[in-house]
C-alpha positions as CSV (number, residue, x, y, z in Angstrom):
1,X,90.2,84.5,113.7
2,X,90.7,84.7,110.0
3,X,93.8,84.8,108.1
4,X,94.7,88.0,106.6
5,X,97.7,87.2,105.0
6,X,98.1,87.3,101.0
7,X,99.7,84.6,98.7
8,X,102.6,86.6,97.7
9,X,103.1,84.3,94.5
10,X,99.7,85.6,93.3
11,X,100.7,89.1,93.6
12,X,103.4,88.8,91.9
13,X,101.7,86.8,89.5
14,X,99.3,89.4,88.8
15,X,101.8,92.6,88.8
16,X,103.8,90.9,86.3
17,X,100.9,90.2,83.7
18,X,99.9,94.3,84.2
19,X,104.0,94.9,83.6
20,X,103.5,92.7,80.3
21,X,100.0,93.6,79.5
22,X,101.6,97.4,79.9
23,X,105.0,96.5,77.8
24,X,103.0,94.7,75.1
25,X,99.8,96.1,74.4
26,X,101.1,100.0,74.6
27,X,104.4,99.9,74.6
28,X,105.6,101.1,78.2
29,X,109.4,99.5,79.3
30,X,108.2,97.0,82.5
31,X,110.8,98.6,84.4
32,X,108.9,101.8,84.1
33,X,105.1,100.2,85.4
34,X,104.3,99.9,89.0
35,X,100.9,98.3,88.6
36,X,98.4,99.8,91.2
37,X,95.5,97.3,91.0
38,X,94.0,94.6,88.4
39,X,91.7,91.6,87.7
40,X,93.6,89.0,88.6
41,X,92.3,86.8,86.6
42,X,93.0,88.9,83.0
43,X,94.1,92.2,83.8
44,X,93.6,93.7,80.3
45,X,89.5,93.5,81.2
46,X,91.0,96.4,84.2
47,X,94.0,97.1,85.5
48,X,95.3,100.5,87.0
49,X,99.1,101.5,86.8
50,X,101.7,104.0,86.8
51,X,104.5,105.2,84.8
52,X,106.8,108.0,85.3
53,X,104.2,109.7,87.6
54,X,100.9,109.3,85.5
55,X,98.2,107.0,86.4
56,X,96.9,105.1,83.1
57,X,93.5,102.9,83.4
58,X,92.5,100.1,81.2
59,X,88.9,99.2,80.6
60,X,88.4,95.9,78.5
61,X,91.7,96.8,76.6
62,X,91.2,100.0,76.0
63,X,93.5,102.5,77.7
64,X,93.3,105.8,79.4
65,X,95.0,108.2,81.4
66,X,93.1,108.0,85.0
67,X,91.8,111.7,86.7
């Protein structure tokens, strides 16, 4: 049977780039950003995240609010 467990160090990895892609490129506190899902590999090509109840979605480093 497969593993379905997940490297938590990658995770982290990754939510902590969308909290400093977040904090850096537009401005949002990291405290405030509870990222929702990303590219792991660059998140600013798409990533997905939250802050203080709307949902904002980057595209290839552009930003929008999501639905």
């Amino acid at each position: 049977m497969p593993s379905t467990t997940t490297d938590l160090r990658e995770t982290t990895r990754v939510t902590d780039a969308v909290k400093k892609l977040a904090y850096r490129m537009f401005g949002f506190r990291e405290y405030l950003v509870r990222p929702l899902e990303a590219d792991p590999d660059d998140p600013s090509r798409h990533c997905l995240f939250e802050v203080c109840g709307v949902t904002y979605r980057v595209e290839d480093g552009a930003i929008s609010i999501d639905g």
